[in-house]
Each structure stands twice: as structure tokens, then as C-alpha cells.
N, C-alpha and C positions, 0 to 999 in steps of 0.2 A: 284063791282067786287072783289073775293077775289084774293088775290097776295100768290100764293102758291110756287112763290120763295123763297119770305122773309120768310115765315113763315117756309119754308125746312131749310133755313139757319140759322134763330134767336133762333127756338124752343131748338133745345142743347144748346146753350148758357145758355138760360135762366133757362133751367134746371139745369145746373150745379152750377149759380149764387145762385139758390133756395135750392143744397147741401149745399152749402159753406155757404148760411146765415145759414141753420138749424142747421150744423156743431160748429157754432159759439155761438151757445145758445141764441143770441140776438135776442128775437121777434121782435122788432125795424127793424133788417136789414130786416126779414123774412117778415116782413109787409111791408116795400119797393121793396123789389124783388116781391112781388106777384103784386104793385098794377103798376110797371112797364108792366107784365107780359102781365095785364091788359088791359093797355096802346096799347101794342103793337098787342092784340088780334083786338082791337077796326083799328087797323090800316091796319090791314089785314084784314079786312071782315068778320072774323070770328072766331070762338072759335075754336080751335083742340080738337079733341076726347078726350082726356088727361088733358082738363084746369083743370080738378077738383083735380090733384094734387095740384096745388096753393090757389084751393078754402080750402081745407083742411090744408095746410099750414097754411095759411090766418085765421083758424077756432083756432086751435091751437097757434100760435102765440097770438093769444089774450086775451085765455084762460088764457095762461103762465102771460101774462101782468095782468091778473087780481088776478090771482094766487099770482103774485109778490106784487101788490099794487100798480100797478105803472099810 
């Protein structure tokens, strides 16, 4: 069953959390807030129309880490 409370209620959060990492420059946080994001998709049933901002995140953050060396 998907819970389309939670997911009315958590999805801004998570998007702002997903500013504020990419804000920061640190792939690191940007790769934890997505696979949170993740996390929390899985918990509600389902994926919103939008997950794919965090999959692109999630694409880019890693890029950068390899860009970096890291």
C-alpha cells in the first residue's frame, strides 16, 4: 500500500536536504541525502514522479568524486 501522507509530508524536506547537500559542494553529503531519499521511497511504496532529481544528483555527485580522485 503506498502511504501518500508521508510521502506529501517528507518529499519537501528531502528536497531541500538535496539543495543544501548540492549547495555544499560535497558529493559525500549529496550521495547520502539521495540514497536516504531512497530509503524513504522504498518506505512508502513507491517512487514519486520526480525521484529522478535525486537519481541525477546521485549521477553527478559521483562523477565529481571521480573527477576529484576521491
Amino acid at each position: 500500500m503506498i502511504d501518500y501522507a508521508a510521502a506529501k509530508k517528507e518529499m519537501p524536506k528531502l528536497k531541500a536536504k538535496l539543495t543544501r547537500a548540492k549547495n555544499s559542494k560535497d558529493p559525500a553529503k549529496v550521495l547520502a541525502v539521495c540514497q536516504e531519499a531512497y530509503a524513504a521511497f522504498d518506505r512508502w511504496g513507491a517512487y514519486p514522479d520526480n525521484w529522478r532529481i535525486f537519481g541525477n544528483a546521485e549521477e553527478d555527485a559521483k562523477l565529481e568524486q571521480r573527477r576529484r580522485g576521491l
